[in-house]
GUNUVO-282652 format. One line per field, with one value per residue (C-alpha): y, x, z. Coordinates in nm, 2 decimals. Each point is the difference from the previous one (the first is absolute). Layout:
% GUNUVO-282652
north = c(Y,...)
east = c(X,...)
up = c(Z,...)
END
This chain:
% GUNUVO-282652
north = c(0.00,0.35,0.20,0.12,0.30,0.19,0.18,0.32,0.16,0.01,-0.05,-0.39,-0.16,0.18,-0.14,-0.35,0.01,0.13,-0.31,-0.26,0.12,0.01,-0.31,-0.16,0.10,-0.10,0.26,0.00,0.22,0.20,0.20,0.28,0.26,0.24,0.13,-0.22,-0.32,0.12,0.06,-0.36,-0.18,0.25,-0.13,-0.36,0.00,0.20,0.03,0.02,0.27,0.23,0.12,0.33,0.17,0.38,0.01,-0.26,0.00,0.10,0.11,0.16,-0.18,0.26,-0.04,-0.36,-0.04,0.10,-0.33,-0.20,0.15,-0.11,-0.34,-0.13,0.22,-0.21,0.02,0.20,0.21,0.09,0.26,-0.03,0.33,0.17,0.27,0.28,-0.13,-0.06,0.25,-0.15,-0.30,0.21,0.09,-0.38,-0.04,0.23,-0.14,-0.36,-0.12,-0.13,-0.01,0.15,-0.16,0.21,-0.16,-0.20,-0.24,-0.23,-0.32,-0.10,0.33,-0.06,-0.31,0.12,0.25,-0.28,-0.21,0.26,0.08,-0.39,0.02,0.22,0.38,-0.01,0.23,-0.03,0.35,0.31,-0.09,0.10,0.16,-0.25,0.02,-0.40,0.04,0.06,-0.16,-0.41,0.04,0.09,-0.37,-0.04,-0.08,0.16,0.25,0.28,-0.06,-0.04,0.33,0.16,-0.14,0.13,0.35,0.02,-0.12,0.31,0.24,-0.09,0.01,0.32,0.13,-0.14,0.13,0.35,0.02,0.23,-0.03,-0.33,0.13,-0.08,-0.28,-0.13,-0.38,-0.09,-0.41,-0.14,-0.14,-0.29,0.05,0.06,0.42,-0.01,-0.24,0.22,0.28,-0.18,-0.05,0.35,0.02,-0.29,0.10,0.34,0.23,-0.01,-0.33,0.01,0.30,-0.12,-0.11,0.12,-0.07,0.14,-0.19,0.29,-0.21,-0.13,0.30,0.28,0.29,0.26,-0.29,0.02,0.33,-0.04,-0.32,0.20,0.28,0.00,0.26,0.21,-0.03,0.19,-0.02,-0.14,-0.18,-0.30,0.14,-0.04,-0.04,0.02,-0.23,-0.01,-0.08,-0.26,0.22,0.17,-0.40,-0.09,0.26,-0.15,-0.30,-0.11,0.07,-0.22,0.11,-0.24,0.08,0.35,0.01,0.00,0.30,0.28,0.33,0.19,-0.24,-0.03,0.40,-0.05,-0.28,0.18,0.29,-0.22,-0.17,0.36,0.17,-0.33,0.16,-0.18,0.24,-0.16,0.01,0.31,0.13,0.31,-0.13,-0.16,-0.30,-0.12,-0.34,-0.27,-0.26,-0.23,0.00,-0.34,0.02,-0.30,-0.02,-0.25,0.24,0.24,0.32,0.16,-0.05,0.13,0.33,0.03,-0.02,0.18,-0.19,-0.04,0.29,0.08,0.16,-0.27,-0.33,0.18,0.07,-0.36,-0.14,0.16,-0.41,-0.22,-0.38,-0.24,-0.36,-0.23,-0.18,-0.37,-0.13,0.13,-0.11,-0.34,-0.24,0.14,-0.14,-0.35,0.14,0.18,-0.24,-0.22,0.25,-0.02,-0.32,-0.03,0.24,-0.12,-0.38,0.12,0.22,-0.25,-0.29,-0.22,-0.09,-0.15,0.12,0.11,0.14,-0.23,0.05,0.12,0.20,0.21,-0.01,0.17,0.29,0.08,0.03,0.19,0.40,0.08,0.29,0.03,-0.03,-0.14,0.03,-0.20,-0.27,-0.04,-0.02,-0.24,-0.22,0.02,-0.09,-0.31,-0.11,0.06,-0.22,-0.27,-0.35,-0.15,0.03,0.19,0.32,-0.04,0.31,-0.08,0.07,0.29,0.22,0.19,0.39,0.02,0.38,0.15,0.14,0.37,0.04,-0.35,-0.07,0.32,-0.12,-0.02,0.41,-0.09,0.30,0.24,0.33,-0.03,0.34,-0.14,-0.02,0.26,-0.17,0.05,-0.24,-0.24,-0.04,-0.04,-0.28,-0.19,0.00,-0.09,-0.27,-0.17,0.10,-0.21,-0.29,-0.02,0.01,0.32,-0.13,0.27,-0.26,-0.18,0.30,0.14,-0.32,0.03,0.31,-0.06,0.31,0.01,-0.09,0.39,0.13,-0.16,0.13,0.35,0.00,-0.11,0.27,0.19,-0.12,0.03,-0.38,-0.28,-0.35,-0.13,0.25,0.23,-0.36,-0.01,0.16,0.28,-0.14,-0.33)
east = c(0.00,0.15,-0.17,-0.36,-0.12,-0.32,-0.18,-0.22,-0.21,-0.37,0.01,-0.08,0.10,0.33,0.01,-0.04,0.20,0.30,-0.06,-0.10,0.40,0.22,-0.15,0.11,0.35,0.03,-0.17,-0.24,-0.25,-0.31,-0.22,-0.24,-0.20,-0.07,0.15,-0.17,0.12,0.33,-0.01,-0.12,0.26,0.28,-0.14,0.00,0.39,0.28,0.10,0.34,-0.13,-0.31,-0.12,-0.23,-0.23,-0.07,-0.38,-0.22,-0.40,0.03,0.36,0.28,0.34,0.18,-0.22,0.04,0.38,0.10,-0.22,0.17,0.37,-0.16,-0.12,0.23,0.31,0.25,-0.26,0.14,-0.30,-0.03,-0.24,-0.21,-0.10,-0.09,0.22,-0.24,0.05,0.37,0.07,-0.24,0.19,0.34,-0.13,-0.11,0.39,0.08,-0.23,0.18,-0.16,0.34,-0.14,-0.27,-0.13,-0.22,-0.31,-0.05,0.27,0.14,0.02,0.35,0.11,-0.13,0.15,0.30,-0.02,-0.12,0.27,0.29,-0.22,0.05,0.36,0.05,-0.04,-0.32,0.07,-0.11,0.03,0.14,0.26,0.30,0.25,0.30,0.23,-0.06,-0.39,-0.11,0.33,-0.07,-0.25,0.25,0.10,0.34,0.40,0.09,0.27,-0.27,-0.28,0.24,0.14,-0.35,-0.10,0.35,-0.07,-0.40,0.25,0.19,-0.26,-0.23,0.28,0.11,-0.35,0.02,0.29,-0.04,-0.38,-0.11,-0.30,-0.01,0.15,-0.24,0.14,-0.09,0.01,0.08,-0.02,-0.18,-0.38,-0.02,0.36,-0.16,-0.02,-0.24,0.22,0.24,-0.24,-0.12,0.34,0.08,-0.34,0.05,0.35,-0.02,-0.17,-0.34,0.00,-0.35,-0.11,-0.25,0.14,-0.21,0.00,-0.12,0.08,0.00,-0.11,-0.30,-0.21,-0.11,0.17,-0.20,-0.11,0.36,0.01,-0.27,0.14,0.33,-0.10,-0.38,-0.24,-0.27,-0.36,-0.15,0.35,-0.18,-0.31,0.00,0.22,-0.28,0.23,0.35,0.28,0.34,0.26,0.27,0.31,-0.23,-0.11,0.36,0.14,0.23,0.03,0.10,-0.16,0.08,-0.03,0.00,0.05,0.05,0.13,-0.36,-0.11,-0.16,0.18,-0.20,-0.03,0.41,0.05,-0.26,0.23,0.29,-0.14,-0.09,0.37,0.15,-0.25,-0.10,-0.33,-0.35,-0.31,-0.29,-0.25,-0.19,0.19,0.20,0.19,0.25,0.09,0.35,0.12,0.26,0.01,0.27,-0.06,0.14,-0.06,0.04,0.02,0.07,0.05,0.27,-0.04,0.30,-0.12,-0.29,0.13,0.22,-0.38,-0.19,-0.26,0.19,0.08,0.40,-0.02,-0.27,0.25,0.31,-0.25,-0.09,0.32,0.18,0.07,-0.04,-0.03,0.01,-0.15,0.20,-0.19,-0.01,0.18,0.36,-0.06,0.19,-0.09,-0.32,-0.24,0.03,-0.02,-0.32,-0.17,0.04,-0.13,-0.28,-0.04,-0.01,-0.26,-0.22,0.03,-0.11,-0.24,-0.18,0.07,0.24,0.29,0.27,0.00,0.35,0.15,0.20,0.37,-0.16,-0.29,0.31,0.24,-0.28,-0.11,0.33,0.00,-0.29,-0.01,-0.24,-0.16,-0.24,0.26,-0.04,-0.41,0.06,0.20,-0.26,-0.26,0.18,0.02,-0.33,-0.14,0.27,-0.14,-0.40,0.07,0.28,-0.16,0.32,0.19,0.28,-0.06,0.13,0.09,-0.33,-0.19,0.17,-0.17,0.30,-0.12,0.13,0.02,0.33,0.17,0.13,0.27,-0.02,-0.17,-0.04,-0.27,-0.26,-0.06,0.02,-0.17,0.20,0.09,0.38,0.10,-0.12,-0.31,-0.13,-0.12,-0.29,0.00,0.21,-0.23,-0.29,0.19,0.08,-0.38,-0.11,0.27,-0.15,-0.40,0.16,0.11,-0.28,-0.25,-0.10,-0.09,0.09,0.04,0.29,0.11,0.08,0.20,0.25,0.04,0.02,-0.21,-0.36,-0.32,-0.08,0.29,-0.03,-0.33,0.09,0.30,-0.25,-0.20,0.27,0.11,-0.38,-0.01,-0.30,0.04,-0.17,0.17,0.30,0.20,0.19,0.33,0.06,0.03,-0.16)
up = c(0.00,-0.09,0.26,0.14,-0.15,0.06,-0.30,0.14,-0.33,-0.05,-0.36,0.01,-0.34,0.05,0.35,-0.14,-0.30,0.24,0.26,-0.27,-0.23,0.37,0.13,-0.35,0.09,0.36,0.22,0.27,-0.10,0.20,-0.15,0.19,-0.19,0.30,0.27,0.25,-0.16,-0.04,0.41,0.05,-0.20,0.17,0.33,-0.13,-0.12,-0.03,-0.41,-0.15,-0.28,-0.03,-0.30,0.10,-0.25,0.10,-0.01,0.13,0.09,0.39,0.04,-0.17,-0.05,0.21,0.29,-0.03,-0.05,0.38,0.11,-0.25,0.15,0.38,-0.09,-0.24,0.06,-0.17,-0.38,-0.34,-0.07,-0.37,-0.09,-0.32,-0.16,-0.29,-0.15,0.15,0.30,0.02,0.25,0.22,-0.03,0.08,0.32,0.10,-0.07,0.27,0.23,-0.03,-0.32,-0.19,-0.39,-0.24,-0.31,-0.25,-0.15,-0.19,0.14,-0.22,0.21,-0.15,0.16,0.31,0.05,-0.09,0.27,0.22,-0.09,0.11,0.33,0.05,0.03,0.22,-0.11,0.23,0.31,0.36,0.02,-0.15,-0.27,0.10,-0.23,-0.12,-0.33,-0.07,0.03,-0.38,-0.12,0.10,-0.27,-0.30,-0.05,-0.25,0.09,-0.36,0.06,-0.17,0.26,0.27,-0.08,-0.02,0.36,0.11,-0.15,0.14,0.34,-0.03,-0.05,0.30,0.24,-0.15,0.06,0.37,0.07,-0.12,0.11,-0.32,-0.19,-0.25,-0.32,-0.32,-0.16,-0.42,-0.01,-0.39,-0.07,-0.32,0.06,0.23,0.15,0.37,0.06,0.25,0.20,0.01,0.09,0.29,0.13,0.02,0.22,0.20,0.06,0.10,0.29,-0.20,0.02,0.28,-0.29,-0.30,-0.30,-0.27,-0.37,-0.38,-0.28,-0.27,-0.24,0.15,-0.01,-0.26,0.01,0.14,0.30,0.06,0.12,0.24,0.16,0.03,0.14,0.11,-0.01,0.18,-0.02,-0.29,-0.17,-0.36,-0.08,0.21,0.28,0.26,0.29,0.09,-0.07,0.12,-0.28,0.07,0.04,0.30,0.09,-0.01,0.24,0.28,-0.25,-0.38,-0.28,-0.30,-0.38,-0.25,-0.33,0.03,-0.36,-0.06,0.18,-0.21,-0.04,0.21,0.32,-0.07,0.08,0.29,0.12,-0.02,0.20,0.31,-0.01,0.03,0.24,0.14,-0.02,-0.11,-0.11,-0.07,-0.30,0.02,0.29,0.10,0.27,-0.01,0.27,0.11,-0.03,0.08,-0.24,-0.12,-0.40,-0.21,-0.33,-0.22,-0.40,-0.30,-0.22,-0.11,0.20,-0.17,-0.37,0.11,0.12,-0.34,-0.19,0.26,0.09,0.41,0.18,0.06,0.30,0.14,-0.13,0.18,0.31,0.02,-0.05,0.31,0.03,-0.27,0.06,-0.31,0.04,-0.25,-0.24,0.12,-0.30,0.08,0.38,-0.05,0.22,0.10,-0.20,0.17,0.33,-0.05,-0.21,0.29,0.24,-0.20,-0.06,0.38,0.02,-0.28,0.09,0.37,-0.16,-0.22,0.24,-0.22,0.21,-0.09,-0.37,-0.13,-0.36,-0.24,-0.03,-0.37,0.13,0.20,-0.33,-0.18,0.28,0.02,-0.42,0.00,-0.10,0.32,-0.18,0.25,0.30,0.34,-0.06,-0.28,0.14,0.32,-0.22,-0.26,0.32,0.17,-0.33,-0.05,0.34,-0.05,-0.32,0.04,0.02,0.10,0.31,-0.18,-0.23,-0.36,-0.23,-0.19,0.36,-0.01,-0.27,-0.06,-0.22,-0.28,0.02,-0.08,0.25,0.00,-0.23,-0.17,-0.30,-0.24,-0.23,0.28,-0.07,-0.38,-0.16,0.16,-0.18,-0.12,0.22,0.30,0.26,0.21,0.35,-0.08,-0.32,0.14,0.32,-0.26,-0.21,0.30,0.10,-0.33,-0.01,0.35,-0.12,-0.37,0.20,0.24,-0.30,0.18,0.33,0.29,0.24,-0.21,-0.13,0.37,0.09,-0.30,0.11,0.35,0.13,0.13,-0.23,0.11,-0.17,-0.33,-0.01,0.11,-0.30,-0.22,0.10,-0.07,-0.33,-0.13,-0.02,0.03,0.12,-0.33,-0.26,-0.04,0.09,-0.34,-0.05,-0.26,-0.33,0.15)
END
């Protein structure tokens, strides 16, 4: 059994569908749709982790999470929110919640989450600061990731020594590499390590809601503004706030951006006052920020802001010796995961992961092994259990962007072959399409978006 953990929301076929996928995989799972339940199961047994929703019929989640601290003090409560009410869930954090979640949750994620509360990053209490706390979870022995854990090292005990505020830091790593790992270490690691961690994917949302999840607004600010909302710089204050993707930020919310990491200032939507703030800012990208600012489309003055430090993740093909080591990492998960003990890779299974491009990265390679363990029928996982993509990897195999113009492609064309490439191979499902690519269903559908392209047409190359 994994561990005992007690679902609190009133939404009851999301309640179920959360107990019926972690008790597949080894949990213990209770489920109460009001306050009143939620007491009675509290009273009935302690749990290891608590999953919280905000707003239930005859209580509200922040009422309710001091109980849960009293009678099961030693629980990992993880608030699930919306993203209007993520600064709710902020405040849960600083009353002893340890996690948020915004809805809808996909239940891979939150097992995931689960899974790294299981072993051990679960507090009894506050978490207290400590260099190694974010690093355990950047797994390699390759001289490159070992340097980048000695260099995220040297930083936090800089920052403990000298006592300053956290200096904004740009993480730079191709998709799938592990950013946000390295974003949580600097949090877990440092002073704001009891302060929220909060996260925008830049990606993930329409422009202009990107704004307003940045920086909030006032009531009466546009249209729909019929209350206030605090943005998630102002949500993150005494914490970490996380940008990924911030190559993709629109000009305007770039020289907004820029503004609160020089005044370290936040002024709200609709607003005339301005509000201070103390935020650590880690911004993450795939993409070339410095090409960028020679065509204009990223600010100069906001990439030299953001990179006061710049961390790059290595790309998981020149970390010799890795591979191996993570696949099985994840083969331990997975085989604990989907209850198949005792299953192992071929000496030629190994021979070809560690052949493989890995265009997709480390997200690639867990998921090229989850799947080799959902489908093996043997006790032993073959290459042809494997599934290996067949998706070139960057840098290797020039006639993938066949088409091309002969002087060259602007990012902008290149990011639209590359999709249409995937969409081509996938026979235009998003789905597939998102795993060659390694990125989020979301985000292919945002770039296609984008690009002004359909799942059932636009799929044929130039010329095609």
């Amino acid at each position: 059994m994994t561990g005992s953990v007690l679902v609190i929301d009133d939404e009851v076929t999301l309640g179920r569908n959360i107990k019926s996928y972690l008790t597949r995989h080894g949990y213990d799972v209770r489920h109460a749709a009001t306050g009143r339940e939620a007491r009675e199961l509290l009273s009935a047994q302690p749990f290891d982790i608590v999953l919280l929703d905000m707003r239930l019929p005859d209580t509200d989640g922040l009422e309710l999470l001091p109980e849960i601290r009293e009678r099961s003090p030693a629980a990992a409560v993880v608030v699930m929110t919306a993203h209007a009410t993520i600064p709710t869930a902020v405040e849960a954090m600083r009353g002893g919640a340890f996690d948020y979640l915004t809805k809808p949750v996909a239940l891979s994620e939150l097992k995931e989450r689960l899974d790294r509360l299981q072993k051990g990053a679960a507090p009894t209490g506050p978490r207290p600061p400590g260099v190694d706390a974010g690093l355990v979870a950047i797994l390699g022995n390759s001289p490159p990731i070992v340097e980048l854990r000695q260099r995220i090292a040297r930083l936090l005990e800089a920052e403990a020594l000298a006592g300053a505020l956290s200096p904004v830091v740009l993480v730079i790593g191709e998709t799938g590499t592990g950013k946000e790992l390295v974003a949580q270490a600097l949090h877990r690691g440092s002073s704001r390590a009891s302060g929220p961690f909060v996260e925008l994917n830049c990606t993930t949302l329409p422009a202009h809601l990107v704004e307003d999840e940045l920086f909030g607004h006032e009531r009466g600010a546009f249209t729909d503004a019929k209350e206030r909302k605090l943005g998630l710089i102002e949500a993150a204050t005494g914490g970490t706030l996380f940008l990924d993707e911030i190559g993709d930020l629109e000009p305007a919310v770039q020289a907004k951006l820029l503004k609160v990491l020089e005044d370290r200032k936040v002024r709200r939507l609709g607003s005339v006052q301005e509000l201070a703030v103390d935020v650590r800012v880690v911004a993450a990208t795939n993409r070339p920020l410095e090409l960028m600012v020679a065509r204009g489309t990223f600010r100069a003055d906001l990439y030299f802001r953001l990179r006061v430090v710049e961390l790059r993740v290595p790309p998981l093909r020149v970390r010799n010796g890795d591979i191996l080591l993570l696949a099985r990492h994840f083969l331990d998960e997975s085989a604990a995961r989907w209850r198949r003990p005792g299953i192992r890779l071929t000496s030629e299974a190994e021979v070809a992961l560690e052949e493989h491009h890995w265009s997709g990265n480390v997200r690639e390679l867990r998921n090229v092994i989850e799947q080799g363990v959902l489908l093996c029928q043997a006790e032993a996982i073959r290459p042809t259990d494997l599934a290996l993509s067949s998706l070139a990897g960057p840098g290797e195999h020039p006639t993938a962007l066949a088409g091309a113009p002969p002087e060259g492609l602007s990012m902008e064309a290149a990011e639209r072959s590359l999709l249409l490439e995937a969409l081509d191979r996938s026979a235009g499902n998003v789905t597939a399409a998102a795993k060659l690519l390694g990125v989020s269903r979301d985000t292919v559908r945002y770039r296609m978006q984008k690009h002004g392209l359909t799942r059932n047409r636009d799929i044929t190359r130039p010329g095609g």
